[in-house]
C-alpha positions, -999 to +999 in steps of 0.1 A: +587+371-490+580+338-472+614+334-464+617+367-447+584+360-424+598+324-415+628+346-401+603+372-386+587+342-370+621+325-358+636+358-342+618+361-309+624+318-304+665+329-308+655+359-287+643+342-261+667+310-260+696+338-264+681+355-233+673+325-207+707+317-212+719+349-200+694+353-174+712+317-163+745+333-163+738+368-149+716+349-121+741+321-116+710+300-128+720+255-124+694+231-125+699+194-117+681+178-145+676+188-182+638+181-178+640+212-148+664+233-167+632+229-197+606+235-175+622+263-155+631+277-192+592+274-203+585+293-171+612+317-178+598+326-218+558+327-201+575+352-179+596+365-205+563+373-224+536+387-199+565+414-196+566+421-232+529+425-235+525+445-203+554+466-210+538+468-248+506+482-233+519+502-201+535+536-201+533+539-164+557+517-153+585+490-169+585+454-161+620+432-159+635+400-159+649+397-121+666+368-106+628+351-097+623+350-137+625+315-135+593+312-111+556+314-116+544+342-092+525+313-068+560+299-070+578+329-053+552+339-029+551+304-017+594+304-018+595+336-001+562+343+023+555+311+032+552+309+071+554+281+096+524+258+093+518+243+131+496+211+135+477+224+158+478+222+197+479+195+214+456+192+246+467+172+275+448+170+308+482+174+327+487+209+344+522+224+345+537+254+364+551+278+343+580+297+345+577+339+352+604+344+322+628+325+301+660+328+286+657+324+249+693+329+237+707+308+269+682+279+253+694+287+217+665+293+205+671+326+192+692+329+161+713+354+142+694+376+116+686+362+081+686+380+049+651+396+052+650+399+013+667+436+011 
């Protein structure tokens, strides 16, 4: 009996290792230090379990594991809605004349279109 709850205990631990390291292949997942690959893999099983429990609990809708599995949700809003952050204006006393229009793409200030996350 207390060998089969020691194995009860150690199956979601080779669960989980079994699937980070799939979610690394499926997700083409490379980190550039073992101590990221561990902490993204904590981050990953936190993840990993919030979805179990809510899924556990939740008949409405079904979470996944998604390619942003690796991130804490303040992780991927700040990776993917972060905007521009100015430093403010500067004020000068000088007084410039403007221009009626100008010619954005002739300046190259206008890029080609990104992925916009679809």
């Amino acid at each position: 009996m207390r060998l089969l709850s020691f194995l009860l205990f150690l199956l979601p631990s080779v669960f989980a290792i079994n699937s980070f390291e799939e979610f690394k292949t499926t997700y083409n997942k490379v980190y550039k230090t073992r101590e990221h690959e561990l902490y993204r893999r904590n981050v990953f099983y936190d993840n990993l379990n919030r979805i179990v429990h809510h899924n556990s609990i939740n008949e409405e809708f079904k979470l996944e594991i998604n390619e942003f599995g690796d991130l804490y949700s303040n992780e991927f809003y700040t990776k993917r809605f972060s905007v521009y952050k100015h430093k403010g204006l500067r004020h000068s006393n000088e007084h410039h004349t403007l221009p009626l229009s100008v010619d954005w793409v002739q300046r190259g200030a206008v890029t080609p279109a990104k992925n916009q996350g679809q």
